[in-house]
C-alpha positions, 0 to 999 in steps of 0.5 A: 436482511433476506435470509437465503443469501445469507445461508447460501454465503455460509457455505462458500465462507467456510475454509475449505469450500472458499478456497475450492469455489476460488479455485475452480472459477480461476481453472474454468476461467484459463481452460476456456482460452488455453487451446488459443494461440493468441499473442501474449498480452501485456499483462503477461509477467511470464519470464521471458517478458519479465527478463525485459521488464525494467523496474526502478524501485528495487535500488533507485536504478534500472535494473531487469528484474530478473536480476533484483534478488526480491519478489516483485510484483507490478501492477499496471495502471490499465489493470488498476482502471479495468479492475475498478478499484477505488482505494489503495488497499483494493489494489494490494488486496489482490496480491499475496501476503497482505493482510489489512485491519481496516476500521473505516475510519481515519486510516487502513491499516496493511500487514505485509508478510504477517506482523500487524503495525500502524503502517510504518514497516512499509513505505510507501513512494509517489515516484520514487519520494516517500510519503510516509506521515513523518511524525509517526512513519505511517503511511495513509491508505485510503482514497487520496490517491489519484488511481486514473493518474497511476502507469505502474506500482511497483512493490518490492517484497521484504527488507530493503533497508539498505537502499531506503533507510528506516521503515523498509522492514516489510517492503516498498510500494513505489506509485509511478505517476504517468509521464508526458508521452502524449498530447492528451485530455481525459476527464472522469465522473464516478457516483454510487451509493453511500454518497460516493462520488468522484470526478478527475481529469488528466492532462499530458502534453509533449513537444514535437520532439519530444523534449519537454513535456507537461503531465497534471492530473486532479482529483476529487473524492467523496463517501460515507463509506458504509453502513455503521449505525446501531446495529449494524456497526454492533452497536458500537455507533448511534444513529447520528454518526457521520462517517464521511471521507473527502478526498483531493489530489494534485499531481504536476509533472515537468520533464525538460531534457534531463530535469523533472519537476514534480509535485503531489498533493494529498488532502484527506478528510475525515470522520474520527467517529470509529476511533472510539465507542460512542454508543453510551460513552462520553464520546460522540460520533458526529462533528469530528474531522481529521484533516491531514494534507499530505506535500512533495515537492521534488527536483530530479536530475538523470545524466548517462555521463558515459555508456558505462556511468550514470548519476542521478539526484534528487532535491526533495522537501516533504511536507506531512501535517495534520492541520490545526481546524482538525476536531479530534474528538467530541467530548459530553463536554468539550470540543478537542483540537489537534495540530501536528506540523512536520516538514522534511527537505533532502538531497540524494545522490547516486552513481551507477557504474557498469564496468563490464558484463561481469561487474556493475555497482551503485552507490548513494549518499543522502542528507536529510534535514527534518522538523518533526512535532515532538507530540501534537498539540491539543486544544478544548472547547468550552463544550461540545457544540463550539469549536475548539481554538487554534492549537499552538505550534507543538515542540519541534524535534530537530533531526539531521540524517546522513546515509551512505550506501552501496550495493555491488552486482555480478553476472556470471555466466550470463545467467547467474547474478550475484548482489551485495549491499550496505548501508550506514546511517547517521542521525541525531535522533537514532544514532547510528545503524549499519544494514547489509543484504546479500542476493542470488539469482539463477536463470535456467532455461526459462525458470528462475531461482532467488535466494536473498537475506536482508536485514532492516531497521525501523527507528522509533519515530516522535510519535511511538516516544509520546503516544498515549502515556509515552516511552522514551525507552524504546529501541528500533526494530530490526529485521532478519529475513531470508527468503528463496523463490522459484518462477516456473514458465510453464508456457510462454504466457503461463506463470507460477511463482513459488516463494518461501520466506523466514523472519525474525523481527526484535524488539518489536513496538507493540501496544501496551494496554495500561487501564485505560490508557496505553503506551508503545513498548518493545513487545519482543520477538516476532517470527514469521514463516511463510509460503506465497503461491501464486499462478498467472494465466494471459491470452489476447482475450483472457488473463486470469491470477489466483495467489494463495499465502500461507503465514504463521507468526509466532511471539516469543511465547511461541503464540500465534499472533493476533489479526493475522490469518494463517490462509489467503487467497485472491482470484483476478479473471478479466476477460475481454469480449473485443478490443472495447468491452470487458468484464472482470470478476475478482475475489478475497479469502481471508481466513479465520483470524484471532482478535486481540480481544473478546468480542463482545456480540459474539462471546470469541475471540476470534474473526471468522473467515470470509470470501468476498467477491468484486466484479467490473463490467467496462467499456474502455475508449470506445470513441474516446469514451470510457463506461465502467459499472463496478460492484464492491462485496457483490453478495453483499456478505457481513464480514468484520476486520480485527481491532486493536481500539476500543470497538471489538471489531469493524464491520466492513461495507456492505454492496456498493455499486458505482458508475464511472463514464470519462471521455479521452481527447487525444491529439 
């Protein structure tokens, strides 16, 4: 590796000057356009746009988003595209208060608001139906997930228990998928270096009078991810390790008058070679393979019964398994298998009722059925080079969930809103939990003021019961959090929201190492404090963000929390040339951050700081043509993710270029 890149990195990774450099690009970036009088983009989230905007994720209705008393951000599916994001975790990258811990291997793991977890304090939607991994209540990031099939993602901040249940402690990501409103044809190509490809068609059709339409998009996605052998993995890895990732995903979409039925699919596989050392271990780190497949299939129904009431319910069954030709691990001796089928089918209803200017109200009532392993089922080979034999179906756990939740709303005075809910839930399996959250918003001339507390609740799953050595013993976590926000419209298509929060999470589940083995025990107390800034600038040709997040967390012991920074930052500048060319560049601070454990190559405990730049170059339906050259880490900078598993930390890919060219016939 050339050394004067490296030394030149060095200065803009330091704290002070990363986060200066990120600063004035966003600053030179909006002063290039501010004297223009062009029309607002669509991408401007200015307040008087935002009063406009209607979201469905905050309390499974529409609803302004003015009026929802949570930060919310969406992400629309042309920024997804211009940007050049190829994973789920690049698009949340660049919004503030997520932290991630990505070990390049079977999973990304993403930390909302500063508590690290195995992705089960924040579910995440494919239109409205969870996709959380049902034994474990994880979700999967990753690249399973078709990003050219995306019109929108919306994600609600902090606890939203009252309307999902269990898991929504950290927040809600909804993926909403493209709806039929054209008849159309697209296809896709992408390749770049560590063996990446990707190909994916998207096909919408809609009658004439616009009554039945058909919307299905597929995908396919391949990559070696990066560079992790001897040293550059740290040594953790030989030279023979496989670290691959296929990906596949269908998406079908009927929408009938007032029926829609979908479904999602999501196959992901993967090498299991960065779970564990393989460098001087029993372990090898070629010939594994997780393979989990992720099903929903859902029946919707939407009927405005009056212009004051509206009922909705949704018919849905969720299948999540990681099948039985999974291959564990590679032992010096033996081949292991792992089957972990789970299988849940529910039934949602719910009303929206409108009285008057002055009173509206939402109820829902929810039955689940779920069939979920009770641990998974192994099987071994007679030795490391035969595959292992079909695992046996594991003990399945029964669990019957009824849910009931309503959540009134005010308006007085035309601008200021007033929201209450609760939610009681009755399972086999927890018991019994009731949840409330209470919320103010405020509109002053174009400026708006929230304030909101929401209390949440994440259940232990069969999975944290059984995990390693196992612990029956645990108790949910539960979640306080009190937040306030202020939106300020400098201008018309000039934004900065200002967001303060507090919480207190209970008997958090945390990883208890027991020689060499280990169990989920509740770990105690975890008190988070934060501030998210975040400013947006959008012209006709320029539109530019930069976010910056400041988070402590804090145990019980009054210690700071390992793997979570207490400074982030993202800069987003996409500038277009004409109505076809545009480029955009896009960049990630991420602080210095305390490992859980000594690393070893360095003699610290202690991650260092980092700032990592991306960029796209795209040519957009110029013809029906679409031409995108992006680039991953541009400078190619050596930066390294926390670890909670047996490597010390994970180094993260190195520059990957990828070239994209598709073609849209519209009819």
């Amino acid at each position: 590796m050339k050394k004067t890149p490296v030394k030149s990195l060095n200065l803009v990774t330091k704290p002070g000057y990363g986060f200066v450099i990120v600063l004035i690009f966003f600053f030179l970036g909006t002063n290039v356009s501010h004297s223009q009088t062009d029309s607002i983009s669509i991408y401007d989230l200015s307040l008087t746009q935002l009063s406009k905007l209607k979201i469905t994720s905050a309390s499974k209705v529409s609803q302004n988003i003015n009026e929802v008393p949570s930060t919310v951000f969406v992400i629309t599916g042309d920024q997804i595209r211009e940007n050049g994001y190829f994973t789920i975790e690049e698009v949340f990258s660049e919004l503030p208060g997520f932290q991630f811990r990505n070990i390049n291997g079977i999973n990304s793991y993403v930390f909302q608001r500063g508590i690290p977890n195995q992705n089960n304090l924040t579910l995440l939607l494919i239109d409205g139906v969870q996709v959380n991994e049902l034994n474990s209540g994880g979700f999967y990031a990753g690249g399973q997930y078709n990003l050219s099939n995306i019109e929108r993602i919306e994600v609600i901040y902090g606890p939203s228990s009252v309307v999902y249940g269990t898991n929504a402690v950290s927040g809600i990501i909804n993926i909403i998928t493209q709806n039929p409103t054209e008849k159309k044809i697209e296809i896709n190509a992408l390749a770049g270096n560590f063996n990446t490809v990707e190909s994916n068609f998207n096909y919408s059709y809609i009658n004439n009078k616009n009554t039945f339409g058909i919307n299905t998009s597929g995908m396919f996605k391949k990559t070696d991810k990066a560079d992790l052998k001897g040293r550059a993995g740290d040594y953790n890895w030989t030279d023979e390790m496989d670290n691959f990732e296929n990906d596949y995903s269908f998406d079908f979409k009927i929408k009938a008058k007032d029926f829609i039925l979908g479904t999602n699919y999501n196959y992901k596989e993967t090498s299991t070679a960065t779970l564990e050392k393989s460098d001087g271990t029993l372990y090898r780190d070629y010939g594994t393979s997780w393979n989990i497949r992720f099903i929903n299939n859902y029946l919707k129904y939407t009927k405005e019964i009056s212009d004051k009431l509206t009922y909705s319910s949704v018919l849905y069954n969720r299948n999540t398994t990681v099948l039985d030709n999974t291959v564990y691990f590679v032992l010096d001796t033996a081949q292991v298998g792992y089957y972990r089928p789970n299988n849940l089918t529910g039934f949602e209803n719910i009303l929206d009722y409108t009285a008057n200017t002055f009173f509206s109200v939402t109820g829902g009532l929810t039955f689940e059925y779920g069939q979920l392993s009770e641990k998974a089922s192994l099987s071994y080979s007679e030795s490391p080079e035969q595959t292992p034999p079909v695992p046996t179906k594991p003990e399945m756990i029964t669990n019957y969930l009824t849910s009931i939740f309503i959540e009134p709303r005010f308006t007085l005075f035309k601008n200021l809103f007033l929201s209450g809910g609760t939610r009681f839930d009755q399972s086999s399996i927890y018991d019994q939990v009731l949840t409330p959250r209470a919320g103010l918003s405020y509109i002053f001339r174009k400026h708006l003021f929230r304030l909101s507390y929401a209390e949440a609740f994440r259940a232990p799953k069969p999975w944290d019961y059984t995990d390693g050595l196992g612990n029956p013993s645990l108790l949910p976590e539960k979640m306080k959090s009190l937040e306030t926000a202020f939106t300020f419209s400098i201008a018309d298509n000039y934004t900065m929201d200002i967001i303060g929060y507090k919480n207190n999470l209970e008997n958090a589940i945390t990883k208890e190492v027991i020689n060499d083995d280990y169990r989920w025990v509740n770990g105690g107390k975890i008190e988070t404090d934060g501030v998210e800034i975040y400013i947006r600038y959008a012209s006709r040709k320029l539109k530019s963000s930069i976010n910056y997040t400041f988070n402590q967390s804090y145990n019980e012991s009054g210690d700071l929390v390992p793997e979570i920074s207490k400074h982030t930052g993202n800069m987003n500048i996409t500038y277009s040339f004409n109505e076809y060319i545009k480029i955009n560049i896009h960049a990630n601070y991420i602080g210095k951050r305390e490992n859980p454990k000594m690393i070893s190559s360095t003699s610290s405990t202690y991650i260092d700081p980092c700032l990592i730049f991306h960029g796209a170059l795209s040519l957009v339906n110029y013809k029906g043509f679409s031409v995108q050259l992006s680039a991953k880490n541009i400078l190619n900078t050596e930066y390294y993710h926390t670890s909670n598993r047996d490597p010390d930390r994970y180094r993260q890919a190195q520059r990957t270029i990828m070239f994209s060219v598709g073609y849209t016939l519209n009819n």
